[in-house]
N, C-alpha and C positions, 0 to 999 in steps of 0.2 A: 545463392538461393537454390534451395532443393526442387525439384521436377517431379512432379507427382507424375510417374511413366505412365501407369496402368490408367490414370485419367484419361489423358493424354489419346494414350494408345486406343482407347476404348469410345475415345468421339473423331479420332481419324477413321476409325475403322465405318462407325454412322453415318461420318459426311460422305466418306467414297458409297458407301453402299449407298444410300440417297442418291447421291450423284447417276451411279450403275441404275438403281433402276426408275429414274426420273428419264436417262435416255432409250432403256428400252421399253416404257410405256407412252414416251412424249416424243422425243426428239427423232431416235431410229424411224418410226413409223412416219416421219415428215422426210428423212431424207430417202427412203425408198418411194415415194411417190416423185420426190422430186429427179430423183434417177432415173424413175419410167416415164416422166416427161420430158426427159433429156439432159435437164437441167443437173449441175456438180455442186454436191453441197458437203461438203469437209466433214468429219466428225472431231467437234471441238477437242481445244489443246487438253481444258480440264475435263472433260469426259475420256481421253486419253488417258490421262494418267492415272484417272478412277479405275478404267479397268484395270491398267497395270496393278496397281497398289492394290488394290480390296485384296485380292486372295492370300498375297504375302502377307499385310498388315489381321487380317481377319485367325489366317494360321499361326502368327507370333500372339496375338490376341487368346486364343484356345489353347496354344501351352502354355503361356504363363499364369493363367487363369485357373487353369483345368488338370495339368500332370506336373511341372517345374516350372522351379525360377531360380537361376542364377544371382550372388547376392555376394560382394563381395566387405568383408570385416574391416568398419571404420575402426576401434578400438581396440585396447588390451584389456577391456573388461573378461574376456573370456580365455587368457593366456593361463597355464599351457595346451588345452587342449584346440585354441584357433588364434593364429598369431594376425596382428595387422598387415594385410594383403592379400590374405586367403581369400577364394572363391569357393562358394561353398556352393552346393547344388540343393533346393529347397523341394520337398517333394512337398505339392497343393492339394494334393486330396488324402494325406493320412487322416488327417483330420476332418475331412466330406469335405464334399465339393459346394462352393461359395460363388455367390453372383460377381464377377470384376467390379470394382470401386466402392457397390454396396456393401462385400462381402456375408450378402447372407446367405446359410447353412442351407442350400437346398435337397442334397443329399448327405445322408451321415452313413460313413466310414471306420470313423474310430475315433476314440479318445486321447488326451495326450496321457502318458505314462510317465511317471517318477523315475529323472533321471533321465528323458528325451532333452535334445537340444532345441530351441522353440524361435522362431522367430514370427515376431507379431507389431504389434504396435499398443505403444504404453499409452497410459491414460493421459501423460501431461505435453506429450511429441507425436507428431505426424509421421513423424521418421518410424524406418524398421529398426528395429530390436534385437539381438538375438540371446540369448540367458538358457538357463538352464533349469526343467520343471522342477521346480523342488515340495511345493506345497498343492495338493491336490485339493479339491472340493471338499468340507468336511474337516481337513486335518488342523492340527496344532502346532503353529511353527515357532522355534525360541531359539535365536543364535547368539549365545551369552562367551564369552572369553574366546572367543573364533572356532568353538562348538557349538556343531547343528543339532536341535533335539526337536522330531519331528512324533507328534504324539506321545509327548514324556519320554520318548527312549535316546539315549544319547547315542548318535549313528558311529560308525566305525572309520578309526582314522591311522594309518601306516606311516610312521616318517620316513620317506626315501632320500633326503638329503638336502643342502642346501644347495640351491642353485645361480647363486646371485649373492655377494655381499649385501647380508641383512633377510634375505629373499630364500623361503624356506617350501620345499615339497611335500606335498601329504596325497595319498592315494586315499579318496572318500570312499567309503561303504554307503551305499542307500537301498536297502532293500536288496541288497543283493547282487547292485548293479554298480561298478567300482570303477572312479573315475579321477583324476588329477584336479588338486588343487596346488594355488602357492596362497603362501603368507610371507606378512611383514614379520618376522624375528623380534616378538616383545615392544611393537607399534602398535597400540592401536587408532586407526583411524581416526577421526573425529568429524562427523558428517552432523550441521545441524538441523538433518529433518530424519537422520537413523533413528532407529527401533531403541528405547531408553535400554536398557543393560537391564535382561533378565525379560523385556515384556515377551509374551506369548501372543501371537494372532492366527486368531483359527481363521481358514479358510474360508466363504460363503459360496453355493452352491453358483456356479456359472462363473469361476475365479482362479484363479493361480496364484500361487506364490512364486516368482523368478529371483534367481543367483548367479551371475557372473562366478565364472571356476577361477579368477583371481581376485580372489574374497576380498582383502584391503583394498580394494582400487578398482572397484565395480558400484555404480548407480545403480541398484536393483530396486528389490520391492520392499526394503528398509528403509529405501528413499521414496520413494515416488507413490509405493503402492504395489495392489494386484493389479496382473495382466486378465483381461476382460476375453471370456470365450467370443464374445462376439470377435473379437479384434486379432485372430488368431492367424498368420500366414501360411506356414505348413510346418512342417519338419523337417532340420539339417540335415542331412544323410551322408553326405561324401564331400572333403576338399579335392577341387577337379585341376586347381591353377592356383598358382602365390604368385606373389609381384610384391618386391617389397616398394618400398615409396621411392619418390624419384624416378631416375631416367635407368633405372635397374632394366630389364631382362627378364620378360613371365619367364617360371620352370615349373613344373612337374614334382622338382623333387620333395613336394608336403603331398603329396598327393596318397589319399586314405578314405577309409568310409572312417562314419562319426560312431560313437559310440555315445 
């Protein structure tokens, strides 16, 4: 069962501070009288611990919220450019800054751009996301024969080589911003809720279109749909730590900003 953290996080942090100041408007004020009557009166175990916690739990609360959040890659939907074990570092305010759990926009920052790495939450999972912006508000999206055509133009594609029996590399042109795909070699998928061969879906204003950067073997938004501005987490920026599966050994050496 998955652990909604930031719930979580975000009513530890209410009950401690309730707790913190239920004792210094109620309780502290009884045991200082009862001290200058002579009388010893303990400051409870759970008023103890409140104070302890609140400021830790309140400071993890504000950066995950407010600057980063660490997130580390269930999938190979997004291979090769983030392998399964990566920890990525999420930066929360490229895109403003949002209320915890509600996630509403209370400051705006910036937009997401064509060709950022996005982590959000899909329309049909609770779970985080992470995909690649492909389709902005507005545009026209058509991925027909394992080419991208993004407002009629058929985007620019390099063969670098095969890397895997069957498993083939293409360096994506998008606007200018040039990034790694793989494909299946002359497979193509067969997903039955993908986009039928040839359809086009334009964008609607408050929307994205997401792509997994391992095109055959990615749930994106051929399946499920657009990702919802509301529903937006931050921005990928840097892999900080890998751990492959298993009783492996975190290292350092994937360690890179995102592009």
């Amino acid at each position: 069962m998955d652990i909604d953290f930031p719930f979580v996080l975000t009513w530890a942090v209410l009950i401690c501070g309730a707790i913190w100041l239920f004792d210094v408007l109620v309780l502290k004020p009884r045991r200082v009288e009862k001290l200058a009557d002579g009388e010893e009166d303990k400051e409870p175990i759970i008023v103890e611990y409140a104070h302890s916690f609140f400021p830790v739990l309140l400071f993890v609360l504000v950066l995950r919220s407010f600057l980063a959040e660490p997130y580390q890659i269930p999938s190979g939907s997004m291979i090769p450019t983030l392998e399964v074990g990566d920890f990525i570092l999420v930066n929360k305010y490229a895109y403003g800054i949002r209320l915890p759990v509600l996630g509403t926009k209370v400051v705006d920052v910036g937009e997401p751009e064509r060709g950022d790495i996005m982590v959000f939450v899909p329309p049909h999972d609770s779970r985080y996301f992470i995909k690649r912006v492909i389709g902005l508000p507005g545009d026209r999206v058509r991925y027909e024969n394992k080419t991208l055509y993004i407002n009629g133009e058929r985007q620019g594609y390099e063969f670098v080589g095969e890397v895997l029996p069957g498993v083939r590399r293409y360096d994506e042109t998008v606007e200018g911003h040039t990034h790694a795909t793989h494909r299946f070699a002359g497979v193509n998928r067969v997903h039955p809720n993908w986009l039928s061969r040839g359809q086009e879906i334009e964008v609607p204003e408050g929307y994205y279109f997401m792509m997994g950067d391992n095109r055959d073997n990615s749930d994106d938004s051929r399946v499920w749909g657009l990702a919802s501005e509301a529903k937006i987490v931050g921005k990928a920026v840097a892999i900080w730590l890998h751990k492959d599966p298993g009783l492996a050994m975190p290292n350092f050496s994937r360690n890179s900003w995102l592009e």
